[in-house]
C-alpha positions as a Markdown table, in Angstrom:
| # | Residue | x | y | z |
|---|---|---|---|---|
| 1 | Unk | -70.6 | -107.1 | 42.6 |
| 2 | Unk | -68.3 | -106.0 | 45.5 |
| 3 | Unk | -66.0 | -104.4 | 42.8 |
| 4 | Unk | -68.6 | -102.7 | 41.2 |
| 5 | Unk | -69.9 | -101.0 | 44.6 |
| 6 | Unk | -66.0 | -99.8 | 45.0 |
| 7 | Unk | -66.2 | -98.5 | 42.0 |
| 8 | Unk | -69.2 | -96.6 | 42.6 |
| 9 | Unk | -68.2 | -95.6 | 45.7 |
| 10 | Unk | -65.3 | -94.2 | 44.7 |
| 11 | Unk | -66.2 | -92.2 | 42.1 |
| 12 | Unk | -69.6 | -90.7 | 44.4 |
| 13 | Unk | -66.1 | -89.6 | 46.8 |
| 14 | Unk | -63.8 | -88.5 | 44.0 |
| 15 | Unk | -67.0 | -86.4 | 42.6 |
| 16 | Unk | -67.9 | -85.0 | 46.0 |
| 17 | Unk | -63.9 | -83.5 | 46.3 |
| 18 | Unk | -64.2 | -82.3 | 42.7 |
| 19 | Unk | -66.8 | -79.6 | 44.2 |
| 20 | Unk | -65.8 | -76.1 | 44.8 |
| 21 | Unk | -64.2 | -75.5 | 48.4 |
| 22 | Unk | -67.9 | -73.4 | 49.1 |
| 23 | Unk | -69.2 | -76.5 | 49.0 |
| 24 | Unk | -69.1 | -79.5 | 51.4 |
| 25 | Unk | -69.8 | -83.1 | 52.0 |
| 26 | Unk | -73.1 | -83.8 | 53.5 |
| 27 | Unk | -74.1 | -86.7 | 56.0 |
| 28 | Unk | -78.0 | -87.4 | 55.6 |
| 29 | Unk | -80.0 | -89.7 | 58.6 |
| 30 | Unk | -82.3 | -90.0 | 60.1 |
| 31 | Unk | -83.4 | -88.3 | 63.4 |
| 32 | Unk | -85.6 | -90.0 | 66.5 |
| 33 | Unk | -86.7 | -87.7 | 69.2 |
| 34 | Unk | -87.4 | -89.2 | 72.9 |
| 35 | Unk | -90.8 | -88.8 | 72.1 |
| 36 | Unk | -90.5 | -91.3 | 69.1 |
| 37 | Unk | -90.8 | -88.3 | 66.5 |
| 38 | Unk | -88.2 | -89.0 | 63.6 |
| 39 | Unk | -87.5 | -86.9 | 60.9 |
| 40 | Unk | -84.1 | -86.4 | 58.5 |
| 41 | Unk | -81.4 | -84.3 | 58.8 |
| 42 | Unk | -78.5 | -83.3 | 56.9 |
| 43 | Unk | -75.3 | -81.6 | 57.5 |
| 44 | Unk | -71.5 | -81.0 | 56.4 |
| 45 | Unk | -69.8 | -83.8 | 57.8 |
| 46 | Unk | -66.8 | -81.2 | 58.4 |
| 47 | Unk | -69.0 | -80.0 | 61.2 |
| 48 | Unk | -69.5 | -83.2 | 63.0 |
| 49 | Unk | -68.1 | -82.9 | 66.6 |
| 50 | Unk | -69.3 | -86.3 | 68.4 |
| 51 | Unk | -71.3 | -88.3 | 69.4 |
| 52 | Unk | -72.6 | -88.7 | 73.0 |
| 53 | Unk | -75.3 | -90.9 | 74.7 |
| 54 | Unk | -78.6 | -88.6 | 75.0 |
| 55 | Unk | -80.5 | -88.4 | 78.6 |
| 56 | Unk | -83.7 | -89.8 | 77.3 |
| 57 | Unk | -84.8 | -93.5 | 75.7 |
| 58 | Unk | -87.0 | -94.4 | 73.1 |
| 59 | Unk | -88.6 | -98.1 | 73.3 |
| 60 | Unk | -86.5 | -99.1 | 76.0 |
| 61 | Unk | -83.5 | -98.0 | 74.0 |
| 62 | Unk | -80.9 | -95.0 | 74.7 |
| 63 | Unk | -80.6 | -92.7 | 72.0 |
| 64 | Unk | -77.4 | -90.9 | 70.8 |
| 65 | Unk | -77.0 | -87.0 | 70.5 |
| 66 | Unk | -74.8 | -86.0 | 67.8 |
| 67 | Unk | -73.3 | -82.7 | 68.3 |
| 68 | Unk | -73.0 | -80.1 | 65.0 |
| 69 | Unk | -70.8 | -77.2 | 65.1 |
| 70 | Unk | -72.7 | -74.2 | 63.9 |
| 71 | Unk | -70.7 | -71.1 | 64.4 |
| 72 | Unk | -69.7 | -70.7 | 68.3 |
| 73 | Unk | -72.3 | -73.0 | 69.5 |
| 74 | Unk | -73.6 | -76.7 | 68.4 |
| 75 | Unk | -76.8 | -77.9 | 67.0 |
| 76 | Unk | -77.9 | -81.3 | 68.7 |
| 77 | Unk | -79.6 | -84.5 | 66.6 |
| 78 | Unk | -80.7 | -87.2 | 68.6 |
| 79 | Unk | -80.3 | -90.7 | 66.8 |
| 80 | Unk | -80.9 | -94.6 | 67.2 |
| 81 | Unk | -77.5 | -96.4 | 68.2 |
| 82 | Unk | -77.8 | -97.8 | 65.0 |
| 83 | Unk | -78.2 | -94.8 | 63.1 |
| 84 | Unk | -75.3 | -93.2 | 65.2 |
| 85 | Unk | -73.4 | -96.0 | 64.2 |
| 86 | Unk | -74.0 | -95.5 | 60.4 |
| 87 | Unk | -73.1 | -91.8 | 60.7 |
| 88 | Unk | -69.7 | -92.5 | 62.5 |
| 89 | Unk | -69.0 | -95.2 | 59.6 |
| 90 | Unk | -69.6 | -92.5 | 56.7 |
| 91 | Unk | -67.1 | -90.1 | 58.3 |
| 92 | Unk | -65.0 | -93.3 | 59.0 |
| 93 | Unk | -65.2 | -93.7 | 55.4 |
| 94 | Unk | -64.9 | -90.0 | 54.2 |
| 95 | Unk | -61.6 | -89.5 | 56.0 |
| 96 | Unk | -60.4 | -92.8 | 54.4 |
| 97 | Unk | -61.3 | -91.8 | 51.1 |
| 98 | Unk | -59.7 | -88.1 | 51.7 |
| 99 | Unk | -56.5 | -89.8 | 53.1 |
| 100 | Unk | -56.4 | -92.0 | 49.8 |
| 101 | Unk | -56.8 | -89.0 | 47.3 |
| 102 | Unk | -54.0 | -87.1 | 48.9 |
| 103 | Unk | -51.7 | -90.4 | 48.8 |
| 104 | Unk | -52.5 | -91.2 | 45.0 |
| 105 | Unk | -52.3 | -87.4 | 44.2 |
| 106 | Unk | -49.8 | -86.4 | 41.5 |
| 107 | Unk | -48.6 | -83.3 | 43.8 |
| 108 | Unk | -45.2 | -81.3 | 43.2 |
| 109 | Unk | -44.3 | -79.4 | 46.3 |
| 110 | Unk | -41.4 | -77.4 | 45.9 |
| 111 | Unk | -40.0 | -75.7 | 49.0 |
| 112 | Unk | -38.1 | -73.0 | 49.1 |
C-alpha cells in the first residue's frame, strides 16, 4: 500500500512538471478567518513567502497568516496551525520531488 501511494505520488509530481512553464503547481486549503468563517483557497506554491502567527484566535487557538506574493505586494490567508502545517509539508514535499527530478535527469550540459 505504501508503495503504491509513492507511486502515485510520484507520478501526480512528475505530471505536474510535465506542464508548460505558463503553468504552475497549485497548493489548495483551506482558509479560517478570526471570525470562524472558512473557505478554500488556492495558489502557485512558487508564490508562497511564509508563514507567520496571525494577531487574532479562533476557539482559543492562534491562527497562522500565510503570506502570497502577488506582484509587488502579498495577499494574506489566515489558516489553522494544522492546516499551516499541511501547507508547509506540500512545499516540503514539492521541493523534494523537484530536487529528485533534476538529480535523476538525463541532462548533457556542455560548457563552452
Amino acid at each position: 500500500m505504501n508503495l503504491i501511494f509513492k507511486i502515485l505520488i510520484s507520478l501526480s509530481l512528475l505530471w505536474s512538471f510535465s506542464l508548460s512553464a505558463t503553468d504552475s503547481y497549485q497548493v489548495a486549503f483551506e482558509t479560517t478567518e478570526c471570525d470562524g468563517e472558512s473557505g478554500f483557497a488556492t495558489v502557485a506554491i512558487q508564490s508562497i513567502d511564509k508563514i507567520q502567527t496571525a494577531s487574532c484566535s479562533y476557539e482559543g487557538k492562534k491562527l497562522k497568516k500565510l503570506l502570497v506574493r502577488s506582484g509587488s505586494s502579498f495577499a494574506t490567508y489566515t489558516l489553522t496551525y494544522s492546516e499551516a502545517k499541511s501547507v508547509m509539508q506540500d512545499v516540503k514535499l514539492y521541493n523534494r520531488m523537484k530536487l529528485k527530478m533534476m538529480e535523476n535527469a538525463n541532462t548533457l550540459i556542455i560548457a563552452k
